[in-house]
GUKE-486255 format. One record per residue (C-alpha): chain; residue in three letters; x, y, z; residue number from 1. Coordinates in steps of 0.1 Angstrom, whole numbers, always signed. Each point is the difference from the previous one (the first is absolute). Layout:
N
mol | type | u | v | w | seq
A | ALA | X | Y | Z | NUM;
...
END
This chain:
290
mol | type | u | v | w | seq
A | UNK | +697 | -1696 | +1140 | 1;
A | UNK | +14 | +3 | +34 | 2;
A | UNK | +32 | +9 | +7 | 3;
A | UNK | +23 | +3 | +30 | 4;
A | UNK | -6 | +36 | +1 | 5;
A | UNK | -38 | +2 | -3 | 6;
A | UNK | -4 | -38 | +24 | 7;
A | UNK | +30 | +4 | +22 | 8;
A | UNK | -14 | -25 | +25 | 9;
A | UNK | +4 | -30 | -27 | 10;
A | UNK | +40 | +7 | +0 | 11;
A | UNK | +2 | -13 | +33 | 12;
A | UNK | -9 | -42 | -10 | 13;
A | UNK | -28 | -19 | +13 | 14;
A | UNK | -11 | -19 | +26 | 15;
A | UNK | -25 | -27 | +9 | 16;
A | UNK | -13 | +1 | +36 | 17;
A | UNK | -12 | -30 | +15 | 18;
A | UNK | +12 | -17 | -33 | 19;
A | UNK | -31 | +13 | -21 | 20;
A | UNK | -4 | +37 | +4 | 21;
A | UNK | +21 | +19 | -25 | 22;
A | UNK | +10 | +38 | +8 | 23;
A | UNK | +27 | +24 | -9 | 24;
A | UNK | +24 | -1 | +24 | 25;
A | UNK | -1 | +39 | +6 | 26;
A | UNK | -27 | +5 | +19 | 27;
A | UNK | -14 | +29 | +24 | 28;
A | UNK | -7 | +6 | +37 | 29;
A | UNK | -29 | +22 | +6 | 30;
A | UNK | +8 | +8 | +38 | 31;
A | UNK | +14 | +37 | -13 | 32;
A | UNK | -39 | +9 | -11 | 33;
A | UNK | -13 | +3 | +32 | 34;
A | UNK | +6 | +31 | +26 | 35;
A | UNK | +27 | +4 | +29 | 36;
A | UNK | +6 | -27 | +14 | 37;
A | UNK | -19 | -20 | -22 | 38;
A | UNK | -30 | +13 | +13 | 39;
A | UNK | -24 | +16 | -18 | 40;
A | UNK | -13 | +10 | -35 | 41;
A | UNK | +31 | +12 | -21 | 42;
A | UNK | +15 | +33 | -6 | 43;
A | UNK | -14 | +0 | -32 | 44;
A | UNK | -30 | -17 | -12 | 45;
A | UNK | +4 | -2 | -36 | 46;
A | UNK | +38 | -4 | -1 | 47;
A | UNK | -3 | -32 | +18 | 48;
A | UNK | -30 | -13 | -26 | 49;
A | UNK | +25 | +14 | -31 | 50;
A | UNK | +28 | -18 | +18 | 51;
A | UNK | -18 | -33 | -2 | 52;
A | UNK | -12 | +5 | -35 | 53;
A | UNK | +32 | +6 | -12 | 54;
A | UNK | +19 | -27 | +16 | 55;
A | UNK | -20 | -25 | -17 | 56;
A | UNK | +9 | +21 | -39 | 57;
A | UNK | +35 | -5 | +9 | 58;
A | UNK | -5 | -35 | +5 | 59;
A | UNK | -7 | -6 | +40 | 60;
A | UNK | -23 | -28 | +6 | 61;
A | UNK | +11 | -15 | +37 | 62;
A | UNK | -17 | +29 | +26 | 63;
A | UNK | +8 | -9 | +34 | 64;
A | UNK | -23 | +17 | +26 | 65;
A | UNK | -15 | -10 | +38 | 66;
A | UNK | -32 | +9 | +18 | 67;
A | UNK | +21 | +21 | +24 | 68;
A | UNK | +18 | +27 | -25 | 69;
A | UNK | -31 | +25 | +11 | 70;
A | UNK | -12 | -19 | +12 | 71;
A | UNK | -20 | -13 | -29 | 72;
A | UNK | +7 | +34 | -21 | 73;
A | UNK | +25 | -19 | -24 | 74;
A | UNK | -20 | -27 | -12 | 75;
A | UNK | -30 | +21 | -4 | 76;
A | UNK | +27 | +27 | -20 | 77;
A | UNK | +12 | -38 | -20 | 78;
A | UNK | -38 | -8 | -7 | 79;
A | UNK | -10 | +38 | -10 | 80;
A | UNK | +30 | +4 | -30 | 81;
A | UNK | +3 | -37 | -11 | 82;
A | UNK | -40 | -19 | +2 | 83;
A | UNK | -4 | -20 | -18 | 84;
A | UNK | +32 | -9 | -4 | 85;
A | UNK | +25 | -18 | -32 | 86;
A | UNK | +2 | -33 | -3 | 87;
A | UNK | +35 | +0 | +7 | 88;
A | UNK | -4 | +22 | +34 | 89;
A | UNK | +9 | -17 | +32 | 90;
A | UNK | -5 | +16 | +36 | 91;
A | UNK | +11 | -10 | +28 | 92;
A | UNK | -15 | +9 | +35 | 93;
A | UNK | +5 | -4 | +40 | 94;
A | UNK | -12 | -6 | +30 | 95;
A | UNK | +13 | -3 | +37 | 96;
A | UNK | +3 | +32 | +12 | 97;
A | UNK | -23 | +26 | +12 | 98;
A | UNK | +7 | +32 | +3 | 99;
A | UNK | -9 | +22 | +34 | 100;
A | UNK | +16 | +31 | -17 | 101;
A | UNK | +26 | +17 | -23 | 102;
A | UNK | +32 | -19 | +3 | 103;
A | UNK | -16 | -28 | +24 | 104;
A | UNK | -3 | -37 | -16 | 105;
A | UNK | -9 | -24 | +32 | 106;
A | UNK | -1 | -31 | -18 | 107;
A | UNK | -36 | -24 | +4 | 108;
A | UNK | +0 | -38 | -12 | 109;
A | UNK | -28 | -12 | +13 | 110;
A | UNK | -17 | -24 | -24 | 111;
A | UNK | -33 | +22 | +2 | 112;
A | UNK | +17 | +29 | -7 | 113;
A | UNK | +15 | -11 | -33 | 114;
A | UNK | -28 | -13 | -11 | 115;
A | UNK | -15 | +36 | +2 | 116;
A | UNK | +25 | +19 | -14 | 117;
A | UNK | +1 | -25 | -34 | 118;
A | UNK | -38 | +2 | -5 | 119;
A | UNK | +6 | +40 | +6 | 120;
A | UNK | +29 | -1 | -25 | 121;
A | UNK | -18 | -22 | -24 | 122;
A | UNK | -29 | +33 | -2 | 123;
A | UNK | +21 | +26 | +2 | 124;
A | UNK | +21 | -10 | -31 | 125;
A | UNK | -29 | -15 | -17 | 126;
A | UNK | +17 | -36 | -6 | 127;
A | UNK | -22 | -36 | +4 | 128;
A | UNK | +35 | -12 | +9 | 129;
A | UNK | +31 | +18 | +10 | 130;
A | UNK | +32 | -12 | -19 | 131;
A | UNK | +25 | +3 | +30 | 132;
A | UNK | -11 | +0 | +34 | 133;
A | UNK | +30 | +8 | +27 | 134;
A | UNK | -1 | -3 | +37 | 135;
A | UNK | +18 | +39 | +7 | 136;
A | UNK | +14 | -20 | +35 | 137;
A | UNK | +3 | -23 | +17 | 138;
A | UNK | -21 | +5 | +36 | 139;
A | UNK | +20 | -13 | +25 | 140;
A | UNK | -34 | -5 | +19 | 141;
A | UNK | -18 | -23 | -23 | 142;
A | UNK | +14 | -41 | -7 | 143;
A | UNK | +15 | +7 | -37 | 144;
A | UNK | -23 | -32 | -8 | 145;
A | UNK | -30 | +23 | +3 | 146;
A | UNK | +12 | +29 | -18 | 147;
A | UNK | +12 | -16 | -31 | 148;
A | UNK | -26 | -27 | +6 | 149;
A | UNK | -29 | +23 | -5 | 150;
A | UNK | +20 | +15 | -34 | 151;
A | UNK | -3 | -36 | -15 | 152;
A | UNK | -38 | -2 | +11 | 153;
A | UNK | -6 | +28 | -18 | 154;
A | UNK | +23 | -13 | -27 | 155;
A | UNK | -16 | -34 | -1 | 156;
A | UNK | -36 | +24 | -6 | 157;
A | UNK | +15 | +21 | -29 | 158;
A | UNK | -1 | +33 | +14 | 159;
A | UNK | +39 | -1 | -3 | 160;
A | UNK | +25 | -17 | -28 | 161;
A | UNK | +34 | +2 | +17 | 162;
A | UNK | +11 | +7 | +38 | 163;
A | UNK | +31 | +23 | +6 | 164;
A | UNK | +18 | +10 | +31 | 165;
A | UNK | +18 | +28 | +16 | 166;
A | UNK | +30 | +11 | +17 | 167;
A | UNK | +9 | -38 | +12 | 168;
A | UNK | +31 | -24 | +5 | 169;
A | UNK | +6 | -33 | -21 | 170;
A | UNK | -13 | -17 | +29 | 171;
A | UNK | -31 | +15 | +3 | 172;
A | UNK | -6 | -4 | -39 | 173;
A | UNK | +10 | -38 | +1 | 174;
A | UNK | -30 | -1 | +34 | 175;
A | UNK | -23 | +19 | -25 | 176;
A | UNK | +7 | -28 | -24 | 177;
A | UNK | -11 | -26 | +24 | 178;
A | UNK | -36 | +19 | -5 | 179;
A | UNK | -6 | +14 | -31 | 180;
A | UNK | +20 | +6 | -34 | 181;
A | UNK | +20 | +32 | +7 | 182;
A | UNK | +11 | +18 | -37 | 183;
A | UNK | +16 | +38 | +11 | 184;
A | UNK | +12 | +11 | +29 | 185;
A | UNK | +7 | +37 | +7 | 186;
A | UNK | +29 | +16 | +20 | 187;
A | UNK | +15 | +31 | +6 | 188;
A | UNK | +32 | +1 | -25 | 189;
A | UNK | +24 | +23 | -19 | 190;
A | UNK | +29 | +8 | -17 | 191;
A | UNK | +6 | +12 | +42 | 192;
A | UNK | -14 | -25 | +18 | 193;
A | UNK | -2 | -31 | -11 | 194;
A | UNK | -9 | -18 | +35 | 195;
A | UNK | -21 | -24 | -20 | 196;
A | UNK | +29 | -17 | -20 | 197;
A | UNK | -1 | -36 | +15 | 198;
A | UNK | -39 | +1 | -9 | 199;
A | UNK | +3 | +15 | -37 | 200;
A | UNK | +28 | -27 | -8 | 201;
A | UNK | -27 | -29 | +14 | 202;
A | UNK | -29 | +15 | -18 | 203;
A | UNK | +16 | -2 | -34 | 204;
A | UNK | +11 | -37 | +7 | 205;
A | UNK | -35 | +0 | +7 | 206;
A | UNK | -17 | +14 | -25 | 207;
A | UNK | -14 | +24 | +24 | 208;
A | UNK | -11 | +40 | -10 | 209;
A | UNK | +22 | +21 | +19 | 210;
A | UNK | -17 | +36 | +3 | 211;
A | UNK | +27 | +24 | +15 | 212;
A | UNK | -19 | +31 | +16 | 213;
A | UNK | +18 | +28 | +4 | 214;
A | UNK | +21 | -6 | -25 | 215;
A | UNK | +11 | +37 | -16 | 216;
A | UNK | +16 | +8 | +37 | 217;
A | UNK | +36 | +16 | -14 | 218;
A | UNK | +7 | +24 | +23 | 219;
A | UNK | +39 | -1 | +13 | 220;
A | UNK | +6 | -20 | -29 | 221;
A | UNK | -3 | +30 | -24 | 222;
A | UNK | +29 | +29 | -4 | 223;
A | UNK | +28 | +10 | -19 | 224;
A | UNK | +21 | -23 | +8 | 225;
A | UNK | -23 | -29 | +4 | 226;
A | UNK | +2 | -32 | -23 | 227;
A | UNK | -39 | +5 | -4 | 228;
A | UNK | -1 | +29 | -13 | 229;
A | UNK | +30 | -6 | -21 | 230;
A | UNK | -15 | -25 | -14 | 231;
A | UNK | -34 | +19 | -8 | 232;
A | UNK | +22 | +28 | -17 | 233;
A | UNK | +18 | -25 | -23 | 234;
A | UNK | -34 | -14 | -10 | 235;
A | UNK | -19 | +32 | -2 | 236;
A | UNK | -26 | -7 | +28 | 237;
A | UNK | -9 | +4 | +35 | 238;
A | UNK | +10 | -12 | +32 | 239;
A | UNK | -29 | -17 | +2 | 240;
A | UNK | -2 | -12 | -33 | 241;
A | UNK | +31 | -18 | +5 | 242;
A | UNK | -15 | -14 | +35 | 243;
A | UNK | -30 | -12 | -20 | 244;
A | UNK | +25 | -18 | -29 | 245;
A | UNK | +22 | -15 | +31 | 246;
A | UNK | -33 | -16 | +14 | 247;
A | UNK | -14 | -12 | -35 | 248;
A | UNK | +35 | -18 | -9 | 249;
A | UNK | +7 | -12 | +38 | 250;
A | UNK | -26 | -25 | -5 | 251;
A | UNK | -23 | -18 | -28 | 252;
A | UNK | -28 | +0 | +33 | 253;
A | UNK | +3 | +34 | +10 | 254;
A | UNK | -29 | +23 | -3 | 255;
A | UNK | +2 | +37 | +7 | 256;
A | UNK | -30 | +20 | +6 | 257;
A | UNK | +15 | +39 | +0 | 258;
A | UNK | -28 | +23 | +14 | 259;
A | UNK | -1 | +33 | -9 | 260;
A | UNK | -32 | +30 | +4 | 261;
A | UNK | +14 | +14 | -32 | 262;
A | UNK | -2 | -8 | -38 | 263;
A | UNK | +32 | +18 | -5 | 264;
A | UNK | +19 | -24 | +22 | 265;
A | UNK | -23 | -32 | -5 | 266;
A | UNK | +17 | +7 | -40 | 267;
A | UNK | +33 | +7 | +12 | 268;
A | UNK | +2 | -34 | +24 | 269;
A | UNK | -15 | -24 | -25 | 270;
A | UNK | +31 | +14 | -25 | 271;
A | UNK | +18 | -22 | +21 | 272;
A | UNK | -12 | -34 | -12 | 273;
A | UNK | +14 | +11 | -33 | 274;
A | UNK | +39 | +5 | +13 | 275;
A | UNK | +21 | -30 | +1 | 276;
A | UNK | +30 | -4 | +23 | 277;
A | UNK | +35 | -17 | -10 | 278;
A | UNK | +9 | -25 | +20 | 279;
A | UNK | +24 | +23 | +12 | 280;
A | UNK | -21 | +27 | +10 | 281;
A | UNK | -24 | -22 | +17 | 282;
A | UNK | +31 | -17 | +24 | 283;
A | UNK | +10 | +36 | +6 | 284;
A | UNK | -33 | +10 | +11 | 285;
A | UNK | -5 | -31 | +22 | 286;
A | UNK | +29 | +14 | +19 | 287;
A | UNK | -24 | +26 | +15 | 288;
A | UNK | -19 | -5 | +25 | 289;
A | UNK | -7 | -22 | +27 | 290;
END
């Protein structure tokens, strides 16, 4: 029997991307396992493997990664810990950018380029097909017609299910749309930042996946006097538990993908799928913030 305590990630709902692809809500980001600057093998080797493995006994089965976190190390890190994977295990990659160095992220659309970096995911994972493919940017260079164009070619062959994007406006999504079938989209957003707003409320009319990265960012909202972390010592939890429990109830479509290098933290953020706000502490929270 599972249980909220031993499968923490099942607390958090369910969703169905693209209409047909059921996943836990909670998910996890795997960015954090690679080195500085995400660059590099990480710190430690077998943490990152025991990190995987675990997320998946506490009830993780959406993994977002990209070809570029490494580059390449944290697919290779997802394929090493989870091959073959559940039934029930979805991961999600990207491609887009290219990497020229710690830190550095120039972003390449070309339709060529894409194409590469899908058939390169496709091996490093070990997948015939990858569940959900996302464009990491937009290349201001390259006609969005051939960028997302090529991700339906290669959608139309089978070598992807779904196509996702990343860090966009409505207005790009609804040009997408004029392409391809677009299911997630992924921007920066928080309890602090929530930038994104006008695209999270149009992606749940939608229907759409909305993947906030970065979404554990709490710092100035935490402190004595702060309503966050009032709120985390009334419910006996974290600041960013309570981050991860506003996310979860802000919206049926949202998907958080918390990324941690450590199993002790991975178990202490997925505690948060198991809180649940009052409407009262949820309006008071969503007077933080930007």
């Amino acid at each position: 029997m599972t249980t909220s305590s031993t499968s923490p990630a099942q607390s958090s709902g369910t969703f169905r991307i693209g209409g047909d692809l059921e996943v836990n809500r909670l998910g996890y980001g795997t960015m954090q396992l690679t080195g500085p600057g995400v660059w590099g093998p990480p710190k430690d080797h077998d943490e990152a493997i025991r990190v995987l493995k675990r997320a998946v006994e506490l009830g993780v089965n959406f993994f977002d990664t990209a070809d570029s976190y490494g580059p390449y190390v944290a697919e290779e890190l997802l394929k090493e810990a989870l091959h073959p994977y559940g039934d029930d295990v979805v991961i999600a990659t990207k491609a887009g950018l290219t990497r020229t160095g710690p830190n550095e992220w120039p972003p390449v659309g070309r339709p060529e380029y894409l194409r590469q970096q899908a058939e390169m995911s496709l091996r490093r994972l070990g997948l015939e097909r990858i569940d959900l493919f996302q464009l990491h940017r937009i290349d201001a260079k390259v006609p969005l017609e051939d960028q997302v164009g090529e991700l339906k070619k290669l959608q139309d062959e089978g070598k992807i299910r779904h196509i996702g994007l990343s860090e966009v406006t409505v207005d790009e999504v609804k040009a997408a749309q004029q392409i391809a079938t677009i299911v997630t989209v992924q921007n920066l957003y928080n309890l602090q930042k929530r930038d994104a707003e006008e695209l999270l409320d149009w992606s749940e009319e939608q229907g759409i996946g909305f993947i906030p990265w970065f979404p554990l960012a709490t710092g100035g909202l935490t402190g004595e006097d702060s309503p966050l972390s009032e709120v985390a010592e009334r419910k006996q939890a974290t600041p960013a538990q309570i981050a991860l429990a506003w996310l979860l109830k802000r919206s049926p479509v949202m998907l958080p993908i918390p990324g941690t290098s450590s199993v002790a933290h991975l178990e202490d953020n997925l505690q948060g799928a198991t809180i649940e706000l009052t409407d009262d502490e949820f309006a008071e929270l969503s007077k933080l913030g930007s």
